[in-house]
C-alpha positions as CSV (number, residue, x, y, z in Angstrom):
1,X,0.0,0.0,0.0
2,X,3.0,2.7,1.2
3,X,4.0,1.7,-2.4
4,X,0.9,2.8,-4.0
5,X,0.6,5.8,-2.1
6,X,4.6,6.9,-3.0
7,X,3.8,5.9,-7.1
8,X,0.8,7.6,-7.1
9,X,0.7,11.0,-4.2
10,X,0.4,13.4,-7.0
11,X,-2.4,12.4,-8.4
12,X,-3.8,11.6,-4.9
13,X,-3.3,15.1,-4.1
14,X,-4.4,16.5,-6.9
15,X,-8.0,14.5,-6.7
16,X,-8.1,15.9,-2.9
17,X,-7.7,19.3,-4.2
18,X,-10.0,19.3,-6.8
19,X,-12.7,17.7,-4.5
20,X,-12.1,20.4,-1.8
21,X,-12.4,23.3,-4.4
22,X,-15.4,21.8,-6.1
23,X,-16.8,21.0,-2.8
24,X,-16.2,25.1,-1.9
25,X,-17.5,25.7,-5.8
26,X,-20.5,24.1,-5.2
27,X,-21.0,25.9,-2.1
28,X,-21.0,29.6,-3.6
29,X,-22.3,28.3,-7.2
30,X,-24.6,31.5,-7.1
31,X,-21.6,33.0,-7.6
32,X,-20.0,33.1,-10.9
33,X,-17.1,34.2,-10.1
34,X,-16.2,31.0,-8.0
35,X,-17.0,28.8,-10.3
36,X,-14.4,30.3,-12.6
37,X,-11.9,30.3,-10.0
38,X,-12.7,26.6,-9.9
39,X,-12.2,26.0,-13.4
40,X,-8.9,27.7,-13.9
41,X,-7.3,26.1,-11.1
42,X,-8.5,22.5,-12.4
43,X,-7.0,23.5,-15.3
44,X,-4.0,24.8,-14.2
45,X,-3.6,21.7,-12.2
46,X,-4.3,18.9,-14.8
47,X,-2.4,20.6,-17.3
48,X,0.8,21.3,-15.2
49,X,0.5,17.5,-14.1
50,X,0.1,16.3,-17.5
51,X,3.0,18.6,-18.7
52,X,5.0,17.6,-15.8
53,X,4.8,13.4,-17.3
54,X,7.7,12.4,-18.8
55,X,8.3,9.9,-21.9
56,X,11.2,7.5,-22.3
57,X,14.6,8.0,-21.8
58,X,16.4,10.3,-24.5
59,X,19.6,8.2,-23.6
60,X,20.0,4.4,-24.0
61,X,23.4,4.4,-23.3
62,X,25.9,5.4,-20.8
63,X,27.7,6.8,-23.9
64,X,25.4,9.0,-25.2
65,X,24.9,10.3,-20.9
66,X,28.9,11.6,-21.1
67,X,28.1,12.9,-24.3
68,X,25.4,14.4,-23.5
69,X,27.4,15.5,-20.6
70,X,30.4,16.8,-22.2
71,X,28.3,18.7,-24.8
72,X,28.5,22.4,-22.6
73,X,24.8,22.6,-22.5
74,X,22.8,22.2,-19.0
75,X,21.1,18.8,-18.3
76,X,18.4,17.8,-16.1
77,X,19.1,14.4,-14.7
78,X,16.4,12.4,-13.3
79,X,17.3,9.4,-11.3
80,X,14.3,6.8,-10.6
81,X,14.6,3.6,-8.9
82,X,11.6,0.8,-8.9
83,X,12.7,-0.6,-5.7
């Protein structure tokens, strides 16, 4: 379960925000303006989570990481472990 949670705590979070803001939303729905509010910050949310995914490795070799290294341009490096 601890697993699950670790994997998976941004998008946990995420749902918990969005269901405490729509819960708040729904509260003041005579208000526009809420609403709105609501919106924008799902949206702001989902998109910066979905643009914050990443794809496959751009390296497949350790190789192409020192040249990629040595190139004189900055790198991110993510490190991920499964265990």
């Amino acid at each position: 379960m601890g697993e699950f949670l670790n994997n998976n705590s941004a998008v946990i979070l995420i749902g918990v925000l969005l269901i405490a803001l729509g819960w708040y939303a729904w509260d003041y729905r005579r208000s526009k303006r809420a609403l709105a509010v609501f919106a924008a910050v799902a949206i702001v949310i989902v998109g910066g989570y979905a643009g914050a995914r990443h794809g496959p490795s751009d390296v497949g070799t350790l190789a192409e990481v020192d040249a990629v290294l040595a190139s004189g341009v900055p790198v991110v490096l993510e490190v991920y472990s499964d265990n």
